[in-house]
N, C-alpha and C positions, 0 to 999 in steps of 0.2 A: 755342138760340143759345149758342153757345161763347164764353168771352172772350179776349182773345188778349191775352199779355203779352210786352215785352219788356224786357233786359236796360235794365240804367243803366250805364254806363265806367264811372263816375268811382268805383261802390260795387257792389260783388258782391251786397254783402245787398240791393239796392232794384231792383224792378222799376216798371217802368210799363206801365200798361193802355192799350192801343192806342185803346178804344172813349173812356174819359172822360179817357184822360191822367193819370189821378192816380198819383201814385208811393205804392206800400206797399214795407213793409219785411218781408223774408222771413226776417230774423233774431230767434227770437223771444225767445231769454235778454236781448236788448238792448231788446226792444221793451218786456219786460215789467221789467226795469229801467227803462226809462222810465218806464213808466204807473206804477212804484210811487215814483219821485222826485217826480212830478205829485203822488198823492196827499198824499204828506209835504207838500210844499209848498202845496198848499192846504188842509192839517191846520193848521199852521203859520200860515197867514195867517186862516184862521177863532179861533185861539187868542189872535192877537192881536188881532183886530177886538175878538173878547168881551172880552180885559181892557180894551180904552180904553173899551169901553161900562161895564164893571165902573167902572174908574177916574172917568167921569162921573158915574154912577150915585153913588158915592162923595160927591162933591165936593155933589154934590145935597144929599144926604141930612147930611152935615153944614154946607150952607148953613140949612137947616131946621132943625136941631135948637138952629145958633147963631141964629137969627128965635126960635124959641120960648123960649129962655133969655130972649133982651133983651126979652121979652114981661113977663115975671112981674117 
């Protein structure tokens, strides 16, 4: 079974597939600039997810260390 695609007006680089409808993109310097800004960007947001855990982590560990001073 063959898939059959067809042309999008509005953008040269996008086609769409007759059977499921989905539109791909057939240009692929752009596609993969794409996927490699996604990566950055979810680089980026995992970097700072881990500092605000670091940053808690922090605030912890010097809430404990001032508990154990007021202790002695």
């Amino acid at each position: 079974m063959s898939e059959t695609f067809l042309k999008v007006k509005e953008n040269k680089d996008l086609i769409r597939s007759a059977d499921s409808k989905a539109i791909l993109n057939t240009n692929l310097k752009e596609l993969n600039k794409y996927r490699q800004e996604r990566e950055e960007k979810l680089k980026l947001k995992r970097l700072s997810e881990d500092s605000e855990k670091m940053k808690s982590d922090i605030e912890e560990i010097k809430s404990l260390i001032k508990q154990l001073i007021g202790q002695k």
